[in-house]
C-alpha positions in Angstrom: -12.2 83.0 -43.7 -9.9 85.8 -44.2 -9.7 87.8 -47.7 -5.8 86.5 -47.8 -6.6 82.8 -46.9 -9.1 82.6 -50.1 -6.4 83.9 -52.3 -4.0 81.5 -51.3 -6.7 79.0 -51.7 -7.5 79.9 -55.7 -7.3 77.2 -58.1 -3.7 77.5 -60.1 -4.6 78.3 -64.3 -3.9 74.9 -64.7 -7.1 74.0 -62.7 -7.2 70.9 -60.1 -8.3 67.4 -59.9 -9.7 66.6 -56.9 -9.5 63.1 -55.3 -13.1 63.3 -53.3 -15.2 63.5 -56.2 -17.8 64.6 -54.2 -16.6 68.1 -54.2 -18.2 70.7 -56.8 -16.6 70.3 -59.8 -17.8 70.2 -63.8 -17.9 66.0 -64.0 -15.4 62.9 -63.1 -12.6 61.9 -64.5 -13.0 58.2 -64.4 -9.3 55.6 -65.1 -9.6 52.2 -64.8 -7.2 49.2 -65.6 -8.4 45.9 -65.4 -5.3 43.1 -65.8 -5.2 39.6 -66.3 -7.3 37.4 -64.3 -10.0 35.0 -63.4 -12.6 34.4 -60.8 -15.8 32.4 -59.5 -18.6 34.0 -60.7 -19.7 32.7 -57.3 -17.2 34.1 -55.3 -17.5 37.3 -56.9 -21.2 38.0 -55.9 -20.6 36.6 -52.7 -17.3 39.1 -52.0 -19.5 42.4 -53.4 -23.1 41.3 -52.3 -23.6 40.8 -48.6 -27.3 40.1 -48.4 -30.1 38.8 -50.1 -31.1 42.7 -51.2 -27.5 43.0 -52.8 -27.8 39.7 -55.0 -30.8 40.9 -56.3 -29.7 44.5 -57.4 -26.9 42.7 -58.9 -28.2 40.2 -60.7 -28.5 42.4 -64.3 -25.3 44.2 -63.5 -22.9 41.5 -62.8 -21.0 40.2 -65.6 -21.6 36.8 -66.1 -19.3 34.1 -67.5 -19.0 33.3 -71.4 -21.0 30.5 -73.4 -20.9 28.2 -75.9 -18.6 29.1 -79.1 -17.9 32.5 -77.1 -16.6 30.4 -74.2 -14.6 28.1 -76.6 -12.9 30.8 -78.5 -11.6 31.8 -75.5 -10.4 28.7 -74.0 -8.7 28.1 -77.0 -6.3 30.9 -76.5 -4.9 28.3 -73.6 -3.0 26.6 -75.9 -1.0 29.4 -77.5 1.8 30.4 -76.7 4.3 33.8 -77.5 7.2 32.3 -75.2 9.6 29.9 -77.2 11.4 27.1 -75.9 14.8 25.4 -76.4 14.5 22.3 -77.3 18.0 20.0 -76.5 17.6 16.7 -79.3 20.2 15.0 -81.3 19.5 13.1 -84.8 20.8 10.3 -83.5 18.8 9.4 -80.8 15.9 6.9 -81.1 12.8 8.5 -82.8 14.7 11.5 -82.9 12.0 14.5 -83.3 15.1 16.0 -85.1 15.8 13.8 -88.1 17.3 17.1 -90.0 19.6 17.9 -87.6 18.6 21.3 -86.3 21.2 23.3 -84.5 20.2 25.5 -81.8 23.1 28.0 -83.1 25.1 28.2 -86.3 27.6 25.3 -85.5 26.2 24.7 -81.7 24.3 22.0 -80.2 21.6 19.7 -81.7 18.3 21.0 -80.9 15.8 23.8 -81.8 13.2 26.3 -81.0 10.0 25.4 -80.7 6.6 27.3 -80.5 2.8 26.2 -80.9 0.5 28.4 -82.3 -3.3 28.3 -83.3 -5.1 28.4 -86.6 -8.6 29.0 -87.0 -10.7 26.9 -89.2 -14.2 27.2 -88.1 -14.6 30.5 -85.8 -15.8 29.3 -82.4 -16.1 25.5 -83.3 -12.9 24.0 -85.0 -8.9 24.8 -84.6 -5.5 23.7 -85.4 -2.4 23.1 -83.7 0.3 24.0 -85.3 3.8 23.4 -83.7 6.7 25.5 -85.3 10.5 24.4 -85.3 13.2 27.0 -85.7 17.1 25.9 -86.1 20.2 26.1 -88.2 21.5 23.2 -90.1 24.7 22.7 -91.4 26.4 24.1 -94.7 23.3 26.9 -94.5 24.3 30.5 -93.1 20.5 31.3 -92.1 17.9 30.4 -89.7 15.7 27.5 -90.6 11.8 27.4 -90.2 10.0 24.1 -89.9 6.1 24.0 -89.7 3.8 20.9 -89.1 -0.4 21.2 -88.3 -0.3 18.3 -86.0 -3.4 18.9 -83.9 -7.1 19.5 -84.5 -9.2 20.8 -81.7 -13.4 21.0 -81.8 -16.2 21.4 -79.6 -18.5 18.6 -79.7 -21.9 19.5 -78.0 -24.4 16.0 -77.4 -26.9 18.8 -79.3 -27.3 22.5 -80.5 -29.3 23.4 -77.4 -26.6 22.2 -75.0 -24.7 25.3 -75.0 -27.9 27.3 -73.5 -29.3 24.7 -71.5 -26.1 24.0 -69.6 -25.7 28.2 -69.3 -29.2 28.1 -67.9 -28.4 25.5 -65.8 -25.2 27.1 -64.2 -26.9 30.5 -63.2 -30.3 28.3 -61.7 -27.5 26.7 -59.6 -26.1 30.3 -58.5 -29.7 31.6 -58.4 -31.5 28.9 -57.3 -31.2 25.1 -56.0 -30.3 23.8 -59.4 -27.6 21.5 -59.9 -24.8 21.2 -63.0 -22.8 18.5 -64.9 -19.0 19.5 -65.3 -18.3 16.1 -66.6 -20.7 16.9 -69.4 -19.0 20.2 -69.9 -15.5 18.5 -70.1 -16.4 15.6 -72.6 -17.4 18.4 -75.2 -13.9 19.3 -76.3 -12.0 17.3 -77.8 -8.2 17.2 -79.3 -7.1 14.8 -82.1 -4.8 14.0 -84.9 -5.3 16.5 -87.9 -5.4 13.4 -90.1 -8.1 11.3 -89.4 -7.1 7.9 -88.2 -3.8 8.9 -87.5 -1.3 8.6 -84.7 -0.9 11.9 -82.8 3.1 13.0 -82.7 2.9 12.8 -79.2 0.5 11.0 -76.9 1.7 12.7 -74.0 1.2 16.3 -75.5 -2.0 15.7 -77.2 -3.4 14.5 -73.0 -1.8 17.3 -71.7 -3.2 19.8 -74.6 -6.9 17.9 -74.0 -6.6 18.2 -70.3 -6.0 22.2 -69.8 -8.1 23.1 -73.0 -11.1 21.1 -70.8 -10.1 23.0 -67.6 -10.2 26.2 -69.4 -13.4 25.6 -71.6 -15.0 25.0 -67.8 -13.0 28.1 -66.4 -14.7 30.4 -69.3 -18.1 28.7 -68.4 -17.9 29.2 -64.7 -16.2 32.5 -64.0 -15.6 35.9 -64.7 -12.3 37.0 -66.9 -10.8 40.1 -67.6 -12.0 40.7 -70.6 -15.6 40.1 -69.5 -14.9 42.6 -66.6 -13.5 45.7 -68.5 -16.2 45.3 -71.5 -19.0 45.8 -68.4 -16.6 48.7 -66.6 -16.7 50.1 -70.0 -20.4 49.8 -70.6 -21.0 51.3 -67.3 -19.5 53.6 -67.6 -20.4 55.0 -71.0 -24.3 53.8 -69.8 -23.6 57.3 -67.3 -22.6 59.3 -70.4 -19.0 58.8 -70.3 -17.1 60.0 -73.0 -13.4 58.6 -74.0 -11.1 61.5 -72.2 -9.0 63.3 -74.9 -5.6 61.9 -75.5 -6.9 58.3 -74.2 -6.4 54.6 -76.0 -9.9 53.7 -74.0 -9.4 53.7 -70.5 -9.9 57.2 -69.2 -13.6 58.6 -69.4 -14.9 62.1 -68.6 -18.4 61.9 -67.0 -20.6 65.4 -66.9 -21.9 65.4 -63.5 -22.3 68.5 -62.0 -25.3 67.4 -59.8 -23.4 64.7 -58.6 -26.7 62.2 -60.0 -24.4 59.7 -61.4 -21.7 59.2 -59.0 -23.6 56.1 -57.0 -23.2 54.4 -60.4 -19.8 54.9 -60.6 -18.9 54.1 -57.2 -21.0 50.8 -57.7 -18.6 50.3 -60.8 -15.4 50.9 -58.8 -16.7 48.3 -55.4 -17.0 46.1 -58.6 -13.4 46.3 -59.8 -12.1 46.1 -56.4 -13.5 43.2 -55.6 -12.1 41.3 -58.6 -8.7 42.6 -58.2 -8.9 41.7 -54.2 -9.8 38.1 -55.8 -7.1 38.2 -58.0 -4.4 39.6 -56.6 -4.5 36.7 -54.1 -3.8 34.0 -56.6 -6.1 31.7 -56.7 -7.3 30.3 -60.1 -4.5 30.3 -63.0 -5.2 32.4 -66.0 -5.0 30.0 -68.9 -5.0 32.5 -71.4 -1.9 34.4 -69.8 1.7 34.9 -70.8 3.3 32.0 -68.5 7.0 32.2 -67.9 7.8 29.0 -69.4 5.4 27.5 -71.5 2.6 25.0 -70.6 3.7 22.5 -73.0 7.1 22.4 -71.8 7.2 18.9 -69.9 6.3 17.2 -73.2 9.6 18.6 -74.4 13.6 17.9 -73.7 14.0 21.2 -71.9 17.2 22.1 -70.1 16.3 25.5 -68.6 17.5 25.9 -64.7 14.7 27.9 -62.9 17.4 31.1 -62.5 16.8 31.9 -65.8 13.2 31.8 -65.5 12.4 35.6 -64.3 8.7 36.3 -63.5 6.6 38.4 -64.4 5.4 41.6 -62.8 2.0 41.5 -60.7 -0.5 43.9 -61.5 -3.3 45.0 -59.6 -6.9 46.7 -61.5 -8.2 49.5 -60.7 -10.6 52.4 -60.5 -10.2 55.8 -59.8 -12.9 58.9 -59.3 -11.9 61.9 -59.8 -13.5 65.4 -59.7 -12.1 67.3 -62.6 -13.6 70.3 -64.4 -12.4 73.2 -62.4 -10.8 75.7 -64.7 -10.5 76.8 -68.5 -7.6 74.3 -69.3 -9.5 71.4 -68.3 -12.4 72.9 -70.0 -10.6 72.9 -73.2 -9.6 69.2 -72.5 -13.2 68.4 -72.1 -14.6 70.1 -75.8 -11.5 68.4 -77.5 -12.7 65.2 -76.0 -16.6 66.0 -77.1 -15.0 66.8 -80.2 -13.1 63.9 -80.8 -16.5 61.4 -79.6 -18.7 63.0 -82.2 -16.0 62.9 -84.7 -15.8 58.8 -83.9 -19.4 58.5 -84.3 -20.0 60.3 -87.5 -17.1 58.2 -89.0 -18.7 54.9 -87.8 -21.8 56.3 -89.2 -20.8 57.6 -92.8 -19.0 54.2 -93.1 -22.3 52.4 -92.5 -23.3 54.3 -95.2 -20.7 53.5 -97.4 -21.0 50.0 -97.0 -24.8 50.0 -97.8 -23.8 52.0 -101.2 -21.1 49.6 -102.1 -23.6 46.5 -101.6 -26.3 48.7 -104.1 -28.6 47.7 -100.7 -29.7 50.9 -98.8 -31.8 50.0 -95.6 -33.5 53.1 -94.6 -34.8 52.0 -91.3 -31.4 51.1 -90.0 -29.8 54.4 -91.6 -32.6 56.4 -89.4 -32.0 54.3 -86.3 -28.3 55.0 -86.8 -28.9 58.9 -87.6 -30.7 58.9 -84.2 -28.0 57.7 -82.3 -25.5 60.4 -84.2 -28.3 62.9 -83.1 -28.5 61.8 -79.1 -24.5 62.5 -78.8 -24.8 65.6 -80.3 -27.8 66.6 -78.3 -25.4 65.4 -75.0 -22.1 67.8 -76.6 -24.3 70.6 -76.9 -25.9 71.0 -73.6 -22.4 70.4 -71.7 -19.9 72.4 -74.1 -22.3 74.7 -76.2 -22.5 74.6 -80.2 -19.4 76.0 -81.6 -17.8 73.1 -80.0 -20.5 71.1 -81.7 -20.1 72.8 -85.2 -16.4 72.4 -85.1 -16.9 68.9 -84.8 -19.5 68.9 -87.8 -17.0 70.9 -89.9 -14.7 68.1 -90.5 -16.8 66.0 -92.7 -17.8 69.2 -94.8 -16.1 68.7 -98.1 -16.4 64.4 -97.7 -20.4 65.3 -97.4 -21.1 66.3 -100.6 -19.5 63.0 -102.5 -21.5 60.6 -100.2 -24.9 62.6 -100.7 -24.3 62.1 -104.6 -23.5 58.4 -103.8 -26.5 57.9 -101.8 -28.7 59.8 -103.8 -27.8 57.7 -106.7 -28.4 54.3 -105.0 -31.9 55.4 -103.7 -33.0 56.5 -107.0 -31.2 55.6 -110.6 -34.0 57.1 -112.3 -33.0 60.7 -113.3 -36.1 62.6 -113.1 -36.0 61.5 -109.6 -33.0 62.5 -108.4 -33.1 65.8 -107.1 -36.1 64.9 -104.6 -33.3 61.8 -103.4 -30.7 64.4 -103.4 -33.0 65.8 -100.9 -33.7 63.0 -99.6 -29.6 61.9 -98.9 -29.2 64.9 -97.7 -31.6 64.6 -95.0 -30.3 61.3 -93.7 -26.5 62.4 -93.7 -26.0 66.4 -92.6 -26.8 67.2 -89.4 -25.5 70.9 -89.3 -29.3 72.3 -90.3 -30.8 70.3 -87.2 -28.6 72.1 -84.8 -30.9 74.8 -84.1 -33.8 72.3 -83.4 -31.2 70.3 -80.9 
């Protein structure tokens, strides 16, 4: 190649990113976006495993579908709802849900706005329903707000091992020739008056709210969500040494790869999230715990909206992308602000454990060391990819807060005064890591 040709081929100052990721470069630049949806655990081994050798690879690495209070909390989230509805009732009409005569407007036509939302009473167990009424009545300038807890919803297990036995169960049927009991699954959740022996409001809504929370408690049993999907995208990819890419909310990783060792990981990640969003992007199950365009309740109400003015929403597709990044001193600078910003984050998490232990008077050594170690393998990782300074600038930050948790510490460990200067010692061991830099 001809001395002009390779000058015409340099890198700008900028640097590059370059969309084979299998080209030289520092590391990858890994983005990935993973939107609303839901699919067959079944149907997604079977879409990215193609023989018996696949399964078996990805039987620790495929995420699996939630259980028990995990699975219940999640379903729950069925029921509410950010959309409101306009509800269309007059006073005067026989059991009237309006009896105070809510205006949809100042001055306009009977009727109100209605939204349900959920309240948590026993985390993963027990919830309320509770359905709020907005309107105007007459002789008052303002907006009205009317509130009623109408609904309790629980999970009712036959027994406290159900929840893993029935999880057990469900993967021996994927695994192996077991076989599993929806019905069972179903009859666990249950919605009732709040008041005990009561009426419900509204036979018809309490059904309907009973019939989708079941389909969606099975739903979070049986297949894989979103959520489930980007927490294992993100684990993978940190699992590689991915660190959060400066300037990102948490879906943008730089990987340090120079050998190239940890791309089949990645690329195992990305056939991953491409079959879920091939499976999604279809349509097939419905996403309970989605924004819908009109609510789910909104056949147990008097509702007048023509479908024109129902506007759907936008379809989005997830994604991965791997690219090579690394190539010049601007993206080098990227890189050590993102190192930076990591170690910073896990300092911070680590002084605050800290703190915490101090303000409970309960210092647990063994989980301070275990913590320390953790603090000590990222800074071993910045150091070897972006040198020392970068990790010393990082250190510098918590310089003057340092001293004021050692005296803390150093306190809590030992109240007696003729001990403390060997706790002093001691604290400040466990919390600076500046001295050990050396040793790294």
């Amino acid at each position: 190649m001809s001395k002009s040709t390779d000058e015409t081929n340099e890198p700008p100052a900028g640097g590059v990113v370059l969309n084979n990721p299998h080209l030289p470069s520092l590391g990858h630049l890994v983005n990935f976006a993973i939107y609303d949806g839901v699919v067959e655990y079944q149907t997604l081994l079977d879409q990215v495993a193609t023989n018996v050798e696949e399964r078996n690879t990805l039987r620790n690495t495929l995420p699996t579908p939630r259980c028990g209070g995990g699975a219940f909390s999640h379903a729950v989230r069925a029921l509410q709802t950010k959309r409101v509805l306009a509800v269309h009732e007059s006073p005067d009409d026989v059991l009237s849900g309006n009896p105070e005569g809510l205006r949809l407007t100042s001055g306009g036509d009977y009727g109100f706005h209605v939204q349900w939302n959920i309240i948590a009473l026993r985390r993963n167990h027990e919830y309320a329903l509770r359905r709020t009424c907005r309107g105007y009545l007459d002789g008052q300038p303002r907006e009205q707000v009317r509130e009623e807890t109408l609904y309790r919803v629980r999970i009712n297990y036959p027994n406290k091992k159900f929840p893993r036995q029935w999880a057990e169960s469900f993967m021996e049927s994927i695994w192996g020739t077991g076989s599993i009991d929806l019905g069972a699954l179903r009859r666990c959740v249950i919605v009732e008056p709040m008041q005990e022996g009561a009426l419900p409001h509204s036979a018809r809504f309490m059904r309907t709210a009973q019939e989708r929370l079941r389909e969606a408690f099975v739903q979070a049993c049986t297949c894989v969500d979103d959520d489930r999907m980007r927490m294992v995208v993100r684990n993978s990819i940190k699992g590689v040494g991915g660190i959060l890419s400066n300037g990102s909310s948490g879906a943008s990783y730089f990987v340090y790869d120079p050998d190239k060792s940890r791309l089949k990981s990645l690329e195992n990640t990305a056939t991953l999230v491409n079959a879920f969003a091939a499976l999604t992007s279809e349509g097939g199950s419905e996403v309970y715990w989605s924004d819908q365009v009109r609510p789910w309740w909104h056949t147990t109400e008097i509702d007048t909206h023509e479908l024109w003015e129902l506007v759907p929403e936008a379809r989005r597709v997830s994604s991965v992308n791997i690219l090579g990044y690394g190539s010049s001193e601007a993206q080098l600078r990227d890189i050590r602000n993102s190192f930076t910003a990591t170690l910073q984050r896990v300092q911070a998490s680590y002084y605050r454990k800290v703190r915490e232990m101090i303000e409970r008077n309960d210092v647990d050594l063994n989980e301070l060391r275990r913590q320390r170690q953790e603090v000590t393998r990222e800074l071993q990782r910045a150091k070897d990819v972006v040198g020392e300074e970068t990790v010393k600038a990082a250190l510098s930050n918590y310089s003057e807060y340092l001293p004021h948790l050692v005296d803390r510490l150093s306190v809590v460990m030992s109240p007696k005064d003729r001990e403390r200067e060997s706790a002093v010692g001691d604290a400040q061991t466990l919390l600076g890591f500046s001295s050990m830099l050396g040793r790294l």
